[in-house]
C-alpha positions in Angstrom: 21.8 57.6 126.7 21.0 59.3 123.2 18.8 61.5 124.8 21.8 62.6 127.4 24.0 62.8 124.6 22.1 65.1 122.7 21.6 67.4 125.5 25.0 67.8 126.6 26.0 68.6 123.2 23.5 71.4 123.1 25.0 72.7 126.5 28.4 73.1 125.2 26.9 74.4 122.1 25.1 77.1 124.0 28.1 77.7 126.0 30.5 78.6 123.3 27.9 80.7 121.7 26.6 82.5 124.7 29.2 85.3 124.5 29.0 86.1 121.1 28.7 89.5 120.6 25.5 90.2 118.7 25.5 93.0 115.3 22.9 95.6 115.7 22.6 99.0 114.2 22.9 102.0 115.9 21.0 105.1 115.5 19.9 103.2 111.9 23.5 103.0 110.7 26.7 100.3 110.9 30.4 100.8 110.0 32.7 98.3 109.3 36.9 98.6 108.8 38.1 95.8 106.2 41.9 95.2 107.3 43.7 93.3 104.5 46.6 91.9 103.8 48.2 92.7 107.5 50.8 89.6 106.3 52.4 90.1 110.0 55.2 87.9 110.1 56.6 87.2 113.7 60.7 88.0 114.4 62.7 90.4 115.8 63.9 91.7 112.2 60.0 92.8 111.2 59.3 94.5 114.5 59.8 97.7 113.1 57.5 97.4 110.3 54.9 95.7 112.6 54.8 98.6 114.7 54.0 100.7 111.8 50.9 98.2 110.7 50.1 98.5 114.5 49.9 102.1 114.4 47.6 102.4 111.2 45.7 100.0 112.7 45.3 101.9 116.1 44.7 105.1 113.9 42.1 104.3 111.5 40.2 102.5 114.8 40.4 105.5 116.8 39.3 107.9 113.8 36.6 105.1 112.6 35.2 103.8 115.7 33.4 100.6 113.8 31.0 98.1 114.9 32.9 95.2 113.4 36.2 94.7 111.9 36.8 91.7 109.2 40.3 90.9 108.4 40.1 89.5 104.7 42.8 87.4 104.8 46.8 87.0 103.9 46.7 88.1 108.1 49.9 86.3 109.6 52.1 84.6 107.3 55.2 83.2 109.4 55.8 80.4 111.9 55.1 81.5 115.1 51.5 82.4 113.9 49.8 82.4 116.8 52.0 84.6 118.5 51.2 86.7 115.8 47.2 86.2 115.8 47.7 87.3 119.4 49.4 90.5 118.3 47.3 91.6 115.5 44.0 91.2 117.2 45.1 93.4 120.3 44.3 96.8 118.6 40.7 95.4 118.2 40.1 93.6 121.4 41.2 96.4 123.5 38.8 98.2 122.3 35.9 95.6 122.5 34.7 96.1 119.0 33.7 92.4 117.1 35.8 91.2 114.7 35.5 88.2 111.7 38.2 86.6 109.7 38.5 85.7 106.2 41.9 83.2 105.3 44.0 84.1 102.7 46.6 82.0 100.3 49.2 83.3 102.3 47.7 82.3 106.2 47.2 78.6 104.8 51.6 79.0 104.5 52.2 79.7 108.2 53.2 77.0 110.8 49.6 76.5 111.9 46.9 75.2 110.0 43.3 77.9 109.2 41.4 74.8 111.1 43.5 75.7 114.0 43.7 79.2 113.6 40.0 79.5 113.5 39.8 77.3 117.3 42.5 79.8 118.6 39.9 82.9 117.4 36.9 80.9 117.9 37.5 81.6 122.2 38.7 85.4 122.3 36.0 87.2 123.3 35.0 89.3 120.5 35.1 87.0 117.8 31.9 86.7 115.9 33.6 84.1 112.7 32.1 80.6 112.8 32.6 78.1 110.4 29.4 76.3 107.7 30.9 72.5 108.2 28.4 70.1 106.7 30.2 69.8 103.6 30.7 73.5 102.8 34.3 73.3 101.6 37.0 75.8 103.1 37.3 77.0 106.6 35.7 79.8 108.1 32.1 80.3 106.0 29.8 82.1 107.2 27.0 84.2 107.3 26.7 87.0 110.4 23.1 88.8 110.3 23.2 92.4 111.3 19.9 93.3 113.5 17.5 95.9 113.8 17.4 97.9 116.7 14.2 97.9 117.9 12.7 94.7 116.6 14.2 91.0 116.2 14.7 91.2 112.3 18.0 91.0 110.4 19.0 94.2 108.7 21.7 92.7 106.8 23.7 89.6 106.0 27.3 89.8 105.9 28.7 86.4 104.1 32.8 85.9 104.9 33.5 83.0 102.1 37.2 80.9 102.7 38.7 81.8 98.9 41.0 78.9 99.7 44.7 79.2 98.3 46.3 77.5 95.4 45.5 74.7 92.6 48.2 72.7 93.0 47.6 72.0 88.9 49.1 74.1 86.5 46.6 73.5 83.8 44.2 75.2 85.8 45.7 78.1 86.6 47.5 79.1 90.0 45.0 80.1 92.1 42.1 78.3 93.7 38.7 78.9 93.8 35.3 79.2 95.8 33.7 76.0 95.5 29.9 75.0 94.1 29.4 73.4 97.9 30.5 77.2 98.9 27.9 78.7 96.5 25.3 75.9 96.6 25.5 77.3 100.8 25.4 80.9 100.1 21.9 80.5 98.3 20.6 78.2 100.7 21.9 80.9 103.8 20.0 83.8 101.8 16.7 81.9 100.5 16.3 80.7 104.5 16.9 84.9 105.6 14.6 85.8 103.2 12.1 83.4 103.9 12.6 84.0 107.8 12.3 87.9 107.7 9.7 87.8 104.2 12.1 89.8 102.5 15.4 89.7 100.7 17.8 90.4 103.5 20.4 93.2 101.8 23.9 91.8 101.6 27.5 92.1 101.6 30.6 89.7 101.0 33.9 89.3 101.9 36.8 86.8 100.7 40.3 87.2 100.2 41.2 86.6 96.4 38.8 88.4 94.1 36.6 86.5 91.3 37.2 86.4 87.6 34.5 89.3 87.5 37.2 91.8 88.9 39.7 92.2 86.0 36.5 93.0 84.0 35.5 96.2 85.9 39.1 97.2 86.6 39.3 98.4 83.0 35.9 100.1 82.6 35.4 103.9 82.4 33.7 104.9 85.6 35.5 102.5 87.7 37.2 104.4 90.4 40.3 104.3 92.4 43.7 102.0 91.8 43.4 99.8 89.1 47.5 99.5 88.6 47.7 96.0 88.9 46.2 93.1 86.4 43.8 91.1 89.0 44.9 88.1 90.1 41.9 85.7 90.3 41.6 82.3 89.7 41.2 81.0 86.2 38.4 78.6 86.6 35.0 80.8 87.0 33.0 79.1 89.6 29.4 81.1 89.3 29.9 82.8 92.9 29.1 86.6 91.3 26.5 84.5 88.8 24.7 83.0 92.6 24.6 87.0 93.9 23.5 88.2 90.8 20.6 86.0 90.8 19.9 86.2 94.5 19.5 90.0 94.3 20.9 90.3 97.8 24.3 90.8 97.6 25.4 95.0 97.2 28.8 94.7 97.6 31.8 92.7 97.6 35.1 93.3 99.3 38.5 91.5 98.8 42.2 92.1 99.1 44.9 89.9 97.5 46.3 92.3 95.0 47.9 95.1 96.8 48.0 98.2 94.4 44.4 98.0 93.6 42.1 99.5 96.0 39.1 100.4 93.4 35.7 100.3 93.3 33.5 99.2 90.2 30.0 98.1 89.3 28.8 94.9 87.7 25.1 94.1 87.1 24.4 96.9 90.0 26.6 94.9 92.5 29.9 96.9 93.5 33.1 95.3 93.3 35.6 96.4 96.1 39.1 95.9 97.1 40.5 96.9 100.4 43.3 99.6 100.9 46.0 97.2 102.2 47.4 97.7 105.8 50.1 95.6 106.5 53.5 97.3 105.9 55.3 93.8 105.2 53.3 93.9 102.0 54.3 95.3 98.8 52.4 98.3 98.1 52.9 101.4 96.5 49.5 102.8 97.9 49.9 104.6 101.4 48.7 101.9 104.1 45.2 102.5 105.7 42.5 100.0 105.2 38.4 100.1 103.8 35.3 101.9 106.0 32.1 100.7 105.0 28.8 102.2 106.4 25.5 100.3 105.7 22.3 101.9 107.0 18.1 100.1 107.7 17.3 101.6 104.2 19.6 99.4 102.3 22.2 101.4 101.5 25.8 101.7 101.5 28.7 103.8 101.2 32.2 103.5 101.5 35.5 105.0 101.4 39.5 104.5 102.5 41.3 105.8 105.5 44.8 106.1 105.9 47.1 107.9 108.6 46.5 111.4 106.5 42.5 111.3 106.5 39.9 110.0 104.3 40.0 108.8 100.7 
């Protein structure tokens, strides 16, 4: 009985992971958009300003064309949300291109719990976000490998970490925190790449509120890009940029969260990102558009904003 069990199990397994769409790069090279902060919000009365996120969004993928898109949280913020999940992913499966998800503070305030939210995007098609379990706190950790072209080996590792949303404590600060069961996963996800392809696997990351680490390198010198607003990370440091700094993997990070930053700055040789925000239900002074990133099979990466008027 066990033994039947066990193997339908791994049937239903196989079944929802059959039509994954699998990372390569192309031609030596893969681009990625970072949409943040959409904060769609479904109701007659936002229409108008939905149709304007819509139409950066359709932009920047038509000007782009990306392998993958990752959404990096505060998506849909209303009742109604999976209306709204419906809406916002459109753009991105009409055009067949993967896509990942990141929850923000403001998705775990909608009418539908992340847990559910990640089900619902767990069956469209294109979806390539799974979820740690086994005790890695938050919803929606995980760790996508970006293959070679010509030879089963991972090019890159692309870590989407659930930021989680608030304290709930006011004597430790407002916002929450990436958790040691969250870090203590992240090491054990690159020591097994590295070990698998004997080599440390290159590495990005993406999470919605930025790390402690952030306000640091807004106010350096050779920081570029917005740096207007004080960063709002949690108050508590929990030793996630301490893990990547030790790992040696990890080139870049990419959040959103605070919506009139969009720079870029360097810590211990690991760049610190934001995302240009793209949702026009968001406070912003910044013109809405959203992050390219462009990693290649030497290692390297380069990145840079797009908005309706061009390249940034």
């Amino acid at each position: 009985m066990k033994k039947v069990f066990f193997l339908c199990f791994l049937f239903s397994s196989l079944l929802l992971h059959a039509g994954r769409p699998v990372l390569k790069l192309h031609k030596g090279n893969f681009k990625i958009v970072q949409f943040t902060d959409v904060h769609w919000s479904v109701g007659g009365k936002y229409e108008v300003k939905n149709d304007s996120t819509l139409l950066v969004m359709n932009a920047v993928l038509d000007a782009e064309k990306p392998d993958l898109v990752v959404f990096t949280g505060d998506v849909v913020v209303s009742k109604n949300a999976l209306e709204g999940w419906e809406r916002v992913l459109a753009p991105v499966e009409l055009r067949k291109i993967p896509f990942a998800v990141t929850f923000g503070n403001h998705d775990t305030e909608a009418d539908v719990p992340t847990t559910d939210v990640l089900a619902f995007i767990a069956k469209r098609p294109y979806n390539v976000t799974t979820n740690a379990g086994g005790g890695v706190e938050g919803v929606g950790n995980c760790v996508l490998p970006v293959r070679n072209e010509k030879e089963d080996a991972t090019a890159w590792n692309l870590f989407l970490f659930d930021s989680h949303a608030y304290t709930n404590d006011s004597t430790l600060g407002y916002y929450d925190w990436i958790k040691k069961s969250q870090v203590d996963w992240f090491v054990a996800e690159s020591n097994r790449s590295a070990a698998k392809n004997k080599r440390n696997v290159p590495a990005l990351a993406f999470f919605h509120i930025p790390v402690p680490e952030y306000e640091y390198v807004r106010l350096q010198k050779n920081t570029v890009g917005n740096t207007s607003e004080k960063v709002c990370s949690p108050l508590l440091n929990s030793g996630l940029f301490f893990a990547f700094m030790q790992q040696q993997n990890v080139k870049a990070t990419f959040v959103g969260h605070d919506h009139n930053n969009d720079f870029v700055g360097s810590l211990a040789g690991i760049k610190l990102c934001y995302g240009r925000k793209t949702g026009f239900l968001s406070y912003c002074i910044l013109e809405k558009g959203a992050r390219v990133i462009e990693i290649n099979e030497n290692g390297e990466m380069s990145t840079h904003i797009r908005t309706l008027h061009g390249t940034e």
